[in-house]
N, C-alpha and C positions, 0 to 999 in steps of 0.2 A: 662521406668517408674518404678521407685523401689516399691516393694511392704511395706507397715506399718509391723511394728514388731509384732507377736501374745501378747495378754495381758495375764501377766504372771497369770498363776493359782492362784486359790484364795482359801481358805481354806470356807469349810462348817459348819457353827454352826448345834451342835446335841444338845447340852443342854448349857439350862440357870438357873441363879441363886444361883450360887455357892458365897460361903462369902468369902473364900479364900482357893483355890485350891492349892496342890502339890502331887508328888509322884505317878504317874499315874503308874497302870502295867495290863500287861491283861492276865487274870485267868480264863481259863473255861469260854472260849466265852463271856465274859464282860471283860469293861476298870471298873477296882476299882480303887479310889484314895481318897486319905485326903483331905476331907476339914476340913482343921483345925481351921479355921473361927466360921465353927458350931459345933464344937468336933464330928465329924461323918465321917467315912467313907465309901464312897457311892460303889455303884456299878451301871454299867449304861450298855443296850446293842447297838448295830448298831443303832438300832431306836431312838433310844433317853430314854428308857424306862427306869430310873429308881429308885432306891429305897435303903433306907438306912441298909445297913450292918450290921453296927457293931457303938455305940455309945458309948462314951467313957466318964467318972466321970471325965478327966482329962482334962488341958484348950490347950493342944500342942503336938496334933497326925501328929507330922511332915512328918511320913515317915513309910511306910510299905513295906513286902514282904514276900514271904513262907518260911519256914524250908522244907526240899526233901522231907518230910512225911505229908507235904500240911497244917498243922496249921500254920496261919496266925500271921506273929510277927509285932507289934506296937511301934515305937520310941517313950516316953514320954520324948519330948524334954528339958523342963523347969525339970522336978522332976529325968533326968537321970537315967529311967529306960527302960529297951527293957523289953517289955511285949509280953505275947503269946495267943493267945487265944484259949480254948481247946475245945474240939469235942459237950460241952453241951455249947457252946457260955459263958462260964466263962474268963474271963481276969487273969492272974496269972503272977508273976515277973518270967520270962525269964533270967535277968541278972541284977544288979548294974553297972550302966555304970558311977558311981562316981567317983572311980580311977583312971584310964590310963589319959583321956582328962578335967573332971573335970569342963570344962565350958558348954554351951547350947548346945544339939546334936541334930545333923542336920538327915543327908541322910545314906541309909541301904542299901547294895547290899549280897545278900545270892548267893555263885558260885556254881558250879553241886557238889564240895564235899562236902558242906554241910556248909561250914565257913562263918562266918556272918561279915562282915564288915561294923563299922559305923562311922560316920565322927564326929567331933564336937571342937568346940575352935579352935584350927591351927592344929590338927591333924587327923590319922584315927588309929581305936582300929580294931582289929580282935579278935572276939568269934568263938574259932575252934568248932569242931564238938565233940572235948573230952569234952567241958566245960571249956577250960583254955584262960584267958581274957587278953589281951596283947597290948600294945601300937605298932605301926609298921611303922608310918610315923607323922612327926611334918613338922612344918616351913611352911605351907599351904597357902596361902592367901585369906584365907576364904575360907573353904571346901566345896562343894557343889554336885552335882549329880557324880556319881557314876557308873560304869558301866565294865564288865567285859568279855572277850573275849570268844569264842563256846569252845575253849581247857582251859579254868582256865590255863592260864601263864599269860595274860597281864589283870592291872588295870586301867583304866582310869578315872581321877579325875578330874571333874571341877576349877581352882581358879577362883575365881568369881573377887575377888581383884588383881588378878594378869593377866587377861583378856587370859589367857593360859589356854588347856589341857595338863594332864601332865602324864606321864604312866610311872609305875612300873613293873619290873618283879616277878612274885605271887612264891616264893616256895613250894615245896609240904606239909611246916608246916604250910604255911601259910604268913610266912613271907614277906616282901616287898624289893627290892634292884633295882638298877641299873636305878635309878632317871631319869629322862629326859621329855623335853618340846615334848610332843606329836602333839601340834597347836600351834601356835603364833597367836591368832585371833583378830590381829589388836586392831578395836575400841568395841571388840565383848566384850559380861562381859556374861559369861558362867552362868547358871544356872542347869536346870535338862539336862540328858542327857541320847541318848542309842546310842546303836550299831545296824549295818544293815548286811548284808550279802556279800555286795562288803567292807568288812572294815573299811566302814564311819561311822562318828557320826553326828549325829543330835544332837545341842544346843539349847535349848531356853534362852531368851537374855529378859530381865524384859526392861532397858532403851531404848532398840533400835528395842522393840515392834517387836521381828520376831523370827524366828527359821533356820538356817540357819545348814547345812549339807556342811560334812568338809573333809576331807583325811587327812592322816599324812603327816604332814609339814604343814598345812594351805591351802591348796586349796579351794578355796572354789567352792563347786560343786553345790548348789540349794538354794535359799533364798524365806522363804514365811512369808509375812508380814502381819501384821496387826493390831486393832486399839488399841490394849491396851497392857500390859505389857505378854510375855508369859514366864512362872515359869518352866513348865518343859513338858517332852511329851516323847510320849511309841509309839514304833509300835504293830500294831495289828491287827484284826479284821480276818474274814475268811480266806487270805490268805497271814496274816502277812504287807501285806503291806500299810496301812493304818494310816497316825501321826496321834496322837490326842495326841492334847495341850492343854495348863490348859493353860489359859488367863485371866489373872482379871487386872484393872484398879490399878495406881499406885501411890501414892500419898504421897510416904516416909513411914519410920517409924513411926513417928508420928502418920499417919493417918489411921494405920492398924484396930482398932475400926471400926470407921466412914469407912473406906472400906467394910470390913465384913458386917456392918450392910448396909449398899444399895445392897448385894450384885450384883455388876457387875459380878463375875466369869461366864467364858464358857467354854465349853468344846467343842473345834472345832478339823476335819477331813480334811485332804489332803491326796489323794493318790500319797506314794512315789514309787520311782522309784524301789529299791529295800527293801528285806523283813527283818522283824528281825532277831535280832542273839545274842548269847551270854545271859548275865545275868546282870542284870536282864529282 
């Protein structure tokens, strides 16, 4: 008599009500992330507990992460600025991120030396740690999460258009070379992304409502689904192994308003197999 298959794990809601989530990182025992729906960035702990951050004048806090000396940098994505926030909670321009990409910017990865990488148009710009601002990689198909290895050598880029991760080798200036398709993920359309500790990345995937974890080459190694579109997702929690996905309902561009405002977003938990790693 064969036994039924176990039902596959199912992710836990810790918070509701989000307008529209992205950019999820965990800092000091809390998951912070953008919701840039309600121009805030929240901070939340294990419990579900929590409370807004940091609000922002601006309507497109796409994407956050630390400088090594722990102030908080802001993607103002529409107005292409990297903003900082300093020690008395004032917001201050960071950087003009008008130049190098020029179009809407997206997602931000800060590596252990300090260099800030952020994505935007079909390309990704690197702000080193001198202050010098440089374009590093073009031809993208639509840039999206971002994520970088425990030694700063390897970058991992989501194309979202191009249903591919795609990995760069990092120089010690900062620079990017030796191109190449890191997943081929089928019917997958990548969105935010991290790294774990056995070398896998975890995707979250908006049309095919899941988050699926990967190896190089495409394997796919763990799939956790669920009922709405998931944007992006961090490991974390006590002992790093812990997803949490930013999930909100999806309705086209069009309907990103009317989304925001019912907001559907959640902030849901599955413990993964292995821990975080790398950067962000």
């Amino acid at each position: 008599m064969s036994s039924k298959p176990s039902p596959a794990p199912k992710a836990e809601i810790l918070m509701t009500g989000v307008a529209m989530g992205e950019s999820p990182r965990w800092h000091e025992n809390r998951l912070w992330f953008s919701d840039w729906g309600a121009q805030e960035i929240l901070a939340v702990d294990s419990k579900g507990k929590s409370e807004v951050a940091v609000r922002v004048p601006f309507s497109l806090p796409f994407c956050i992460d630390w400088l090594l000396d722990g102030r908080l940098l802001l993607v103002s994505g529409r107005e292409g600025l990297l903003l900082r926030r300093e020690r008395d909670g004032s917001l201050v321009t960071h950087a003009d991120l008008h130049g190098p990409a020029g179009m809407g910017w997206n997602e931000i990865v800060v590596d252990g030396r300090g260099n800030v990488y952020i994505n935007g148009g079909s390309g990704i710009t690197v702000l080193t740690s001198d202050g010098l601002l440089r374009q590093v990689a073009d031809d993208i198909a639509f840039p999206n999460g971002m994520a970088i290895t425990p030694d700063n050598s390897i970058l991992i880029i989501a194309e979202s258009y191009g249903k591919k991760l795609t990995a760069f080798d990092i120089a010690s200036d900062g620079n990017l070379s030796n191109r190449r398709v890191w997943a081929d993920l089928g019917d997958g359309v990548p969105d935010g992304i991290c790294i774990d500790a056995d070398a896998a990345v975890w995707y979250a995937d908006v049309p095919n409502k899941r988050c699926v974890r990967v190896r190089e080459g495409g394997d796919v190694l763990q799939t956790v689904t669920v009922d709405r579109g998931c944007f992006a997702c961090m490991l974390g929690g006590a002992e790093k192994r812990t997803l949490f996905i930013i999930a909100t309902e999806w309705r086209g561009m069009d309907k990103i308003a009317e989304v925001a405002q019912a907001r559907t977003g959640q902030v849901l938990t599955f413990e993964a197999p292995s821990p975080h790693a790398g950067w962000p």
